[in-house]
N, C-alpha and C positions, 0 to 999 in steps of 0.2 A: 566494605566487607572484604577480608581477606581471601584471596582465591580459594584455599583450601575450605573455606566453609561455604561456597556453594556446592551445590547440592546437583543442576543442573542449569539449563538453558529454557531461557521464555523468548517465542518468536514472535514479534509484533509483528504486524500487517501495516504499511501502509495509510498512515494516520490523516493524509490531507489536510494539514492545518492551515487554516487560513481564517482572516478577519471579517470573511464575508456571508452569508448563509447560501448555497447552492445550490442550484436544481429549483426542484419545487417541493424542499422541506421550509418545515411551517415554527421550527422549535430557535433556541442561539445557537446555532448550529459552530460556532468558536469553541462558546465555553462548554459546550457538550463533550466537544471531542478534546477538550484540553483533560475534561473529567475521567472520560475513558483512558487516555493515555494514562494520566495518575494514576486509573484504578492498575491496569496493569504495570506501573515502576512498583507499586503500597506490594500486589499481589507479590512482584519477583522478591522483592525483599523480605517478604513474609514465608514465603515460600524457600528461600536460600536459593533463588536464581539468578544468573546473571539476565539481564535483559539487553535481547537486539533488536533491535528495528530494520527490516528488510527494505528501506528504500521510502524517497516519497514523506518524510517527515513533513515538508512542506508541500503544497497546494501549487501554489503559484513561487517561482526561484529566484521573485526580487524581491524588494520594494514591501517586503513586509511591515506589518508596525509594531513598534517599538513593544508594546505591551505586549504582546504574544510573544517576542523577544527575552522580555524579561521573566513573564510567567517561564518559561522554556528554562531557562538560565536558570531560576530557582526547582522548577523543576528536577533539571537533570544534575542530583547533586545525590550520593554519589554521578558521576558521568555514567553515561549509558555509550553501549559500540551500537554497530549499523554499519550500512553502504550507502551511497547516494543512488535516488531512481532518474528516469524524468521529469518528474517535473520539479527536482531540487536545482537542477541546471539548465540554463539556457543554450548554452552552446556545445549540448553531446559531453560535455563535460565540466565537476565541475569548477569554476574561477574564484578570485577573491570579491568578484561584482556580486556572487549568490551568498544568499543568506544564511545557508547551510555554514558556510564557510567559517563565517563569524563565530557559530559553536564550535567547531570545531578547531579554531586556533584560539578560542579561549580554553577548550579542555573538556568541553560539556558533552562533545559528541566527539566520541574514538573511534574512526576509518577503518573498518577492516579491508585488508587486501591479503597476494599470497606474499607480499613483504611486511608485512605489519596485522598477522594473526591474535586472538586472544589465545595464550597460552598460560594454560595450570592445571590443578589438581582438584577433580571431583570424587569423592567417598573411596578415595584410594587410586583412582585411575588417573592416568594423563590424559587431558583433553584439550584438542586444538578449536577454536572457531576463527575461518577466514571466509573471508568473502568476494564477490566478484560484483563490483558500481555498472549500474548503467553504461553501455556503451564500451565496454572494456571485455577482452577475449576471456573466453573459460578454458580452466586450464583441464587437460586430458586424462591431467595424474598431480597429486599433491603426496608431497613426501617431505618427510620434518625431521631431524634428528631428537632423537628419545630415546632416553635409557631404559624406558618401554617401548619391550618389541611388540605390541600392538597398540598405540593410540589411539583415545576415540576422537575423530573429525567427523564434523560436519563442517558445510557449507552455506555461503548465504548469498542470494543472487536476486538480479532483478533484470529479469529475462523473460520477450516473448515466446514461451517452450509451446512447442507442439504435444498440447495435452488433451485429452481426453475431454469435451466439450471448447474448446477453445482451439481447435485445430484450422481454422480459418485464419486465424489471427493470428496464428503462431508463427515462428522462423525459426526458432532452435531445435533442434529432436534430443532430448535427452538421451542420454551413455553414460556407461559407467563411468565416474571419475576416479579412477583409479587408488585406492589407501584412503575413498570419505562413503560414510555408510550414507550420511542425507544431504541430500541438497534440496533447501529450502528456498522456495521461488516466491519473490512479493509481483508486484506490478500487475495480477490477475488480481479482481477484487472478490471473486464467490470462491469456496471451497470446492475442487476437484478431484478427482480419483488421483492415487500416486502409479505414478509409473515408476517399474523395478527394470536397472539395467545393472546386470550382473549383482555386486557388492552393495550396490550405490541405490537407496530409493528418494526419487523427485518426488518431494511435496509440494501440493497447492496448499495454503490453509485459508486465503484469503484475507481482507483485512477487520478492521476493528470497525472502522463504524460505515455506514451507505449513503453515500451523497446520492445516488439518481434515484430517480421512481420510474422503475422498471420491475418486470415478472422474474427476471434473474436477483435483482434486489431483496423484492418480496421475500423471495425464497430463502435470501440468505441469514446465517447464523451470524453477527460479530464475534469474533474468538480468538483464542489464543493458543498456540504451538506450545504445550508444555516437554523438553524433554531430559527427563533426571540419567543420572545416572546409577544402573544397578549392576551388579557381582556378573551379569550375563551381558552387559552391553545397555542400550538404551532403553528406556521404557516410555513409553510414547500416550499424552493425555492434553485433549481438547477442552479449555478453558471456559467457557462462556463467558463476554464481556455482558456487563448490565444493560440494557438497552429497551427502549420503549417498542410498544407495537409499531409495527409498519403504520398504522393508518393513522396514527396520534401523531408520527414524524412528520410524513408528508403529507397535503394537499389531494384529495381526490382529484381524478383527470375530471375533464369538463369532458361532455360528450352532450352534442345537439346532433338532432333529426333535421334532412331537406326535408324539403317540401313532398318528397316522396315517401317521407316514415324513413327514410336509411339514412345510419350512420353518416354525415358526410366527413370528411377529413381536413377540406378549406374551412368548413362552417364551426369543428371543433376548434380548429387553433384558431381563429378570428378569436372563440369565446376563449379559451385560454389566454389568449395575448391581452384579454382586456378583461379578465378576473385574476390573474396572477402577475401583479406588478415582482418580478423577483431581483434580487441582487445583480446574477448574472447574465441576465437575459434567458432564462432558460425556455421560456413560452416562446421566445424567437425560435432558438433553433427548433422545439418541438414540432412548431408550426410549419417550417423549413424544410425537416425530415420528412415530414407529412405531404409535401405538395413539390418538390422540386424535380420529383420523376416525371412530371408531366413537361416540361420542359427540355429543351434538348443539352448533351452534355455541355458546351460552352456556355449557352446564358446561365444553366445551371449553376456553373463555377463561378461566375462573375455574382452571381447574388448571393451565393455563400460568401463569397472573397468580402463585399459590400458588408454582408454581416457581422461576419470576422472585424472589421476594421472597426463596427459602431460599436460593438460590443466591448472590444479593447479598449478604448478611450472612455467608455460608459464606467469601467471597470478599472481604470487605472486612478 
């Protein structure tokens, strides 16, 4: 598609692709989300959007397989931009060892930074998208030569922001970034409030589809960041990706009664770890989460550490 005939920007969330099924969903948990991703590339192009991906295209940052490789490659044709998140890099940044890498030096996936922005022309306007990868500083002010004295930018980032239900977790505090109306945040998976600093408003949109089974899960929508451009500036529309019920995805939690009638929390994951054979251990950790407060902090770490390790080799 020629730049001048988009129309605007679709922001994907955070796709998680990977070869394995996660957590404790019950469905192919591959070729579901390979689906979803397609619906949204079918959507932008239907739509006249450019499509980005906020980080996180892949799951795990190596060792992928081939076939998801190649669905991917045929996929992104036209190519698609993005940033890299965590879990597309192993080492804080990412290398030619990660799989990301591979698209992108075949052409399939185009890098946004503040040296290598998408620039052109939407319904008459100049419009910038750059972006800021995992583990790389944000910049305080972006400024672009244009023979339009107001550009529209946005941004695309994969940052833990200190946002509004997520403040525990957070490390960044959003600020105006100076000459960009949004900055659009992957790496959060639920949709959250935007916070507005001066010019500039941070979006959470969250991402497309729900690997855990969690009450933040439950809750959430899969969606998509639609934002056109109009005679006033941007106009702003929430996508719905297609997506099955919560309870058809995942697995009901298991929950047994002691011997007292109460819930107990050893006696549920005992049943979890031996009615949910899953991919990647997930009835481990469940189980884990569930009973390693009773333990003091070092033995604590040393049977997480033990988990970690059976789980990796389980999974490689």
């Amino acid at each position: 598609m020629e730049h001048e005939s988009y129309r605007g920007v679709l922001l994907i969330g955070d796709p998680h692709i990977e070869g394995r099924v996660p957590g404790f969903r019950k469905d192919d948990y591959p070729q579901v989300v390979l689906e979803k991703l397609s619906w949204c590339l079918k959507t932008a192009k239907e739509q006249m959007l450019l499509p980005v991906i906020l980080g996180d295209l892949f799951h795990v940052p190596r060792d992928n397989q081939n076939w998801l490789l190649c669905q991917l490659m045929t996929l992104f044709d036209p190519p698609v931009y993005g940033i890299y998140g965590n879990h597309d890099c192993r080492e804080n940044q990412l290398t030619e060892h990660d799989t990301l890498s591979i698209l992108v030096e075949a052409g399939k996936y185009r890098l946004l930074s503040e040296e290598t922005p998408w620039q052109g022309t939407m319904q008459g306007r100049k419009v910038i998208v750059g972006g800021t990868s995992w583990g790389k500083k944000l910049p305080k002010s972006v400024e672009f030569q244009s023979e339009d004295v107001s550009p529209l930018i946005i941004w695309v980032t994969h940052h833990d922001l200190i946002v509004p239900g997520y403040e525990e977790q957070g490390h960044f505090k959003p600020f105006e970034m100076v000459g960009v109306d949004y900055v659009i945040n992957g790496h959060i998976h639920r949709s959250l409030a935007d916070v507005k600093k001066g010019q500039t408003t941070w979006v959470t949109p969250g991402n497309i589809i729900r690997r855990s089974r969690s009450d933040a899960s439950r809750a959430h929508v899969p969606s998509v960041l639609k934002l056109e451009v109009t005679d006033k500036g941007w106009e702003r529309t929430v996508l719905e990706v297609p997506h099955q019920p919560f309870d058809e995805v995942f697995f009901e939690e298991v929950i047994e009664e002691s011997e007292t009638g109460v819930p107990s929390a050893f006696i549920s994951g005992l049943a979890e770890l031996q009615s949910r054979r899953t991919d990647t251990g997930a009835g481990l950790q469940f189980f884990l989460e569930k009973n390693l407060e009773q333990f003091n902090s070092t033995v604590a770490d040393e049977i997480q550490k033990l988990a970690s390790e059976v789980s990796s080799h389980v999974n490689e």
